[in-house]
C-alpha positions in Angstrom: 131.5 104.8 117.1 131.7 104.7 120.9 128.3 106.7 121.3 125.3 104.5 119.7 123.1 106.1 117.7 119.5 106.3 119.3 117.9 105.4 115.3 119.4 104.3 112.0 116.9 104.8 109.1 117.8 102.4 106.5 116.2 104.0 103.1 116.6 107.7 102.4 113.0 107.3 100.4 109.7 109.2 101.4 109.1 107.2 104.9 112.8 107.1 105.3 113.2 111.2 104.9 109.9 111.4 106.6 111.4 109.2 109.7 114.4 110.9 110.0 112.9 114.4 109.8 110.4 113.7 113.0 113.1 112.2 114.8 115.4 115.0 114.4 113.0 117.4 115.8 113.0 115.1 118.9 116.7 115.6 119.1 117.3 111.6 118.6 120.7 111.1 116.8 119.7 110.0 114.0 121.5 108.1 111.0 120.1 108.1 108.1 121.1 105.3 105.3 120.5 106.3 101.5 122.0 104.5 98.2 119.2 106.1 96.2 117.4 103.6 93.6 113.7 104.5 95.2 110.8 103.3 93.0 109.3 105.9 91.8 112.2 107.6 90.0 110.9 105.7 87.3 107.8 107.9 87.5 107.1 111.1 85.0 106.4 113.1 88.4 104.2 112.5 91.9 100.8 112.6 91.6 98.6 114.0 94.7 100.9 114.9 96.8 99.8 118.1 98.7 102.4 121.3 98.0 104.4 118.3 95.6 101.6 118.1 92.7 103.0 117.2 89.5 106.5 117.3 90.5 109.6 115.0 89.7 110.3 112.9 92.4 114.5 113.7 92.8 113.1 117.3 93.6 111.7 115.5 96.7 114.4 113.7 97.7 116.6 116.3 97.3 114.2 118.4 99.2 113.7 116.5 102.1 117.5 116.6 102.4 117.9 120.0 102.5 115.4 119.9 105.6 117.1 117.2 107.5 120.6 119.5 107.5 119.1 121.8 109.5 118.8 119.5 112.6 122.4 118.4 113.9 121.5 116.0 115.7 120.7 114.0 112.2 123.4 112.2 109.5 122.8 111.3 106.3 125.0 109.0 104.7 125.3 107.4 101.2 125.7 103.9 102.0 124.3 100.5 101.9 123.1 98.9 104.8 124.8 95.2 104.1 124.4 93.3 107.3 122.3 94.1 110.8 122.3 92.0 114.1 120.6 92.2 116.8 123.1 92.5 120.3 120.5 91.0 122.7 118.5 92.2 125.6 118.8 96.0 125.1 121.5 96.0 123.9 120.7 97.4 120.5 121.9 96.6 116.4 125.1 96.7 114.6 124.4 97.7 111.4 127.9 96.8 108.6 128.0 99.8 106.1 129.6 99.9 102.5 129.9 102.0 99.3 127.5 100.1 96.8 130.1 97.9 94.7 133.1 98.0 97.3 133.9 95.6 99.4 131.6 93.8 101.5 128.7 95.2 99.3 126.6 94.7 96.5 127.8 95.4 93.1 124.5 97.9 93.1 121.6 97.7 95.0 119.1 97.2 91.1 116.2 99.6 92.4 117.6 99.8 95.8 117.1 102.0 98.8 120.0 101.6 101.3 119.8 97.7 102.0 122.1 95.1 100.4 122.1 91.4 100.5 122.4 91.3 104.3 124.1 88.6 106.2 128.2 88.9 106.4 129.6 91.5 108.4 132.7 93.6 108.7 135.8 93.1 106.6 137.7 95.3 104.1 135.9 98.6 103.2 133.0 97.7 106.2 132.5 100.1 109.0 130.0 99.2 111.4 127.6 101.4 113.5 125.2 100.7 116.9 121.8 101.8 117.1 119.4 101.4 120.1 116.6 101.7 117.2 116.0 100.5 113.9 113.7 102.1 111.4 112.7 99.7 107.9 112.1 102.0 105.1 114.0 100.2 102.2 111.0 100.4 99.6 110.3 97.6 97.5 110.4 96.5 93.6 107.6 96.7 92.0 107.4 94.8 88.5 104.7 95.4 85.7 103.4 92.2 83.8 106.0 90.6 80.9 104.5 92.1 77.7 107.1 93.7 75.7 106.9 97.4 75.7 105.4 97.9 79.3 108.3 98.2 81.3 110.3 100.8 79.8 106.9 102.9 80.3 106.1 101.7 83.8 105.7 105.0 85.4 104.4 107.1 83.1 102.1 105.6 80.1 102.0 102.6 82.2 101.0 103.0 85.3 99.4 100.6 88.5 98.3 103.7 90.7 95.5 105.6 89.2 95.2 108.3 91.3 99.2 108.7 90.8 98.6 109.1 87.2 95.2 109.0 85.9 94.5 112.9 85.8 97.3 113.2 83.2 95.5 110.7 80.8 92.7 111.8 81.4 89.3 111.9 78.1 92.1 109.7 77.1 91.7 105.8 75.5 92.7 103.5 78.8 92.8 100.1 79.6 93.7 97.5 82.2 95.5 94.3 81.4 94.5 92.2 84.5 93.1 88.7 83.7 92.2 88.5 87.4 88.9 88.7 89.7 89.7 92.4 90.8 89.9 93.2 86.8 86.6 94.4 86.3 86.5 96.7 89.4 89.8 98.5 88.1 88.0 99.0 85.0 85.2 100.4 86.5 87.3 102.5 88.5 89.2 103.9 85.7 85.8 105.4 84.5 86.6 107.9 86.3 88.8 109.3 84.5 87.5 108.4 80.8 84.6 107.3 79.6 86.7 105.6 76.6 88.0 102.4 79.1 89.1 98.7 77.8 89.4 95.8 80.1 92.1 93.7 78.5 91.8 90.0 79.9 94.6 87.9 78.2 98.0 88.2 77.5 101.5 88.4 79.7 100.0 87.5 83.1 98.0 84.3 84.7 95.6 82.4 82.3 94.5 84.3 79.3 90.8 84.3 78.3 88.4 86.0 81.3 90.6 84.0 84.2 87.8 85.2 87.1 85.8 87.1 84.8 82.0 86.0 85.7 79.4 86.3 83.6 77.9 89.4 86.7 81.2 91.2 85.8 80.8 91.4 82.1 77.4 92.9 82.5 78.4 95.4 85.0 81.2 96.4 82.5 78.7 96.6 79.2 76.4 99.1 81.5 79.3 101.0 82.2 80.4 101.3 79.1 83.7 99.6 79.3 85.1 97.3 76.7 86.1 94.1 76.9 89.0 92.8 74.8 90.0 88.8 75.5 92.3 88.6 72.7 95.6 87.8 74.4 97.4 91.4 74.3 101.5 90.1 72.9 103.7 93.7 72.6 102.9 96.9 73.7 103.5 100.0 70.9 104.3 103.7 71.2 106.7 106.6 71.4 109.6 106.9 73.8 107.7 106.5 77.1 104.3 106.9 75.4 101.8 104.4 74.6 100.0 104.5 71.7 98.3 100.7 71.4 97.9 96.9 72.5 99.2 94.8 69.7 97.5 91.0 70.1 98.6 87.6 69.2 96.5 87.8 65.9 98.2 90.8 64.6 95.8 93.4 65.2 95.8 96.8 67.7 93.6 98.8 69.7 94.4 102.5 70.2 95.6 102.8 74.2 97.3 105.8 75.7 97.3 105.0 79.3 97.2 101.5 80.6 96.7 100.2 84.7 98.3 97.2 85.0 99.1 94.8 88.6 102.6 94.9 89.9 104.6 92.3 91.4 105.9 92.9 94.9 109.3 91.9 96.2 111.3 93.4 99.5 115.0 94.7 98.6 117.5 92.8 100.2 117.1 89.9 103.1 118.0 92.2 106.5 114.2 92.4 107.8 114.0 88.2 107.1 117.6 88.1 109.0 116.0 90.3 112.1 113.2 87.6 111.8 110.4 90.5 111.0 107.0 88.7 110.0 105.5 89.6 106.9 101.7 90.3 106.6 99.6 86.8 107.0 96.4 88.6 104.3 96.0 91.7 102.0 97.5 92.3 98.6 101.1 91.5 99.1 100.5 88.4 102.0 104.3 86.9 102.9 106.0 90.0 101.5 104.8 93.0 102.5 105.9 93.8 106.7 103.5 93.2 109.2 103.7 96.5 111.4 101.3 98.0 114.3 99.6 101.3 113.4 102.7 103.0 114.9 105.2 100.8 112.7 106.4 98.9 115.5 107.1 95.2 113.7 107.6 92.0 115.7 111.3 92.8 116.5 111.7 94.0 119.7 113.5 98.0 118.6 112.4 97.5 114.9 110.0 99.4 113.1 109.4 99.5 109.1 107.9 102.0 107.2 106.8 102.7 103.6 106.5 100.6 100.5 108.0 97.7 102.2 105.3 98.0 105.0 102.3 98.3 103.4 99.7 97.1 101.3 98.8 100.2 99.6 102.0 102.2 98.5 102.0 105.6 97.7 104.1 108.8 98.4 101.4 110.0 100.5 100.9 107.0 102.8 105.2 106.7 102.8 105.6 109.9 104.6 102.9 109.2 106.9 104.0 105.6 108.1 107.7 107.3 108.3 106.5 109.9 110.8 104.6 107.6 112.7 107.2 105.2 112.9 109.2 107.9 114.6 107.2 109.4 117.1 107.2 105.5 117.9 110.6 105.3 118.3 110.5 108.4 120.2 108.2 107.4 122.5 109.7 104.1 123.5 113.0 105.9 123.9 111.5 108.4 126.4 109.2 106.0 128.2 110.6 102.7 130.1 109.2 99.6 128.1 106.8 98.9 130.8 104.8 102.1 130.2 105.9 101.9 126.7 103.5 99.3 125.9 100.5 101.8 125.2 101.7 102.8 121.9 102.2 100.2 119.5 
């Protein structure tokens, strides 16, 4: 297009909606990128979200769409974002567009949010847009441990955010399968919400048998009343998308309804490692997760990042609230000359 767009929001998730919402109330055109795929469609509903309690997550989405037609000054799109480069000096990014298996892009972006494979650019079934801004807000895969049964009910019976779902299983029988050092605290935590709580330490994930599980944690656990189970855990059992137990190695089962397990992080696509965008040097999700400023801004001059693949601690909640303030970023440095800009980072 001959006019470039002041911000493309690659992601239509929370912290992409979010983004693209602020940022049409600044009257910045906005283009908003959204192939769908975001990571908690695999989730029963949204957990402690304020005004959004309990509620499926595609009533969101389709939500925060309807809000975003009410500002012209935004466009949402459903296409992939398959290649982005940077024009130099101020000169802003190209960003290559494509349908999600036509040419140029992915066959499917598998638990995608608007990003493909990046790299390439332009040919058959490619158009290509200019942005002054870039906003990052393509989510991220989350993967539950390798114990058959778990991840067809990651999401609901199976969850890694307890606030998300722990009210729902609550009085209930819950465990963690975490072999780790932070094991025992989750278990403790999940006390919380049931005083009937197993700390499963083998099976699926790292070294079975109490890997980082110190004498100090197992009697903090035994005055909490949590159990400890080191039998290595092989298949998980239930109904549909409801667990019922933990089947282990020797044959036998303990009843569990609701079960906290670590996830595996992994950023979708390679555009924010072709931008060169650093990744967080400590926390949870060290090398993948984005390194941003409070305001979003990453180490890319006109690039920002928001949501799931920004942060260390994901959640609806905190995605709409790194999306906004990722925009009012954008906005400001926009409206200000760089030199004064510098204040708000």
């Amino acid at each position: 297009m001959d006019t470039p767009w002041d911000c493309i929001v690659i992601g239509g998730g929370a912290a992409g909606l979010s983004a693209a919402l602020v940022l049409g109330r600044a009257r910045r055109r906005t283009l908003l990128l959204d192939v769908g795929g975001q990571s908690n469609l695999a989730a029963d509903h949204i957990g402690g979200l304020l005004g959004y309690d309990q509620r499926p997550a595609p009533e969101l989405y389709g939500r925060g769409r309807e809000e975003l037609a009410a500002y012209s000054s935004v466009e949402v799109r459903d296409l992939a974002a398959v290649a982005v480069r940077a024009l130099g000096g101020d000169g802003g990014f190209e960003v290559d567009l494509a349908e999600v298996g036509g040419p140029g892009a992915p066959s499917q972006v598998a638990d995608g949010d608007a990003v493909g494979v990046g790299g390439g650019g332009g040919g058959d079934g490619v158009t290509t847009e200019v942005a002054t801004r870039l906003v990052l807000a393509m989510g991220a895969d989350y993967q539950p441990p390798a114990v058959p049964g778990l991840a067809e009910r990651f999401g609901a019976s199976v969850f890694h955010c307890p606030f998300c779902h722990g009210w729902e299983h609550r009085g209930e029988a819950l465990g963690v399968l975490d072999p780790g050092p932070v094991g025992a605290d989750r278990a403790l935590m999940l006390t919380a919400w049931s005083d009937d709580v197993t700390l499963f330490t083998g099976g699926g994930i790292g070294e079975p048998a109490a890997r980082g599980l110190s004498t100090e944690d197992r009697a903090r656990l035994a005055e909490a009343g949590v159990a400890i189970e080191d039998r290595p855990v092989v298949a998980a059992e239930g109904e549909g998308r409801s667990l019922a137990r933990l089947r282990f190695e020797d044959g036998d089962a303990r009843a569990c309804t609701g079960l906290l397990v670590p996830v595996t992080f992994a950023q979708r696509g390679t555009i924010a490692d072709d931008l060169g965008v650093e990744r967080q040097a400590t926390g949870q999700w060290a090398g993948q997760a984005l390194a941003v400023s409070p305001m979003g801004a990453t180490n890319v001059p006109g690039v920002s990042a928001a949501g799931d693949c920004a942060t260390a601690n994901p959640s609806v909640v905190n995605a709409i609230a790194s999306g906004a303030l990722a925009a009012a970023g954008v906005v400001h440095a926009l409206a200000i000359p760089p030199r004064a800009a510098t204040a708000i980072r």
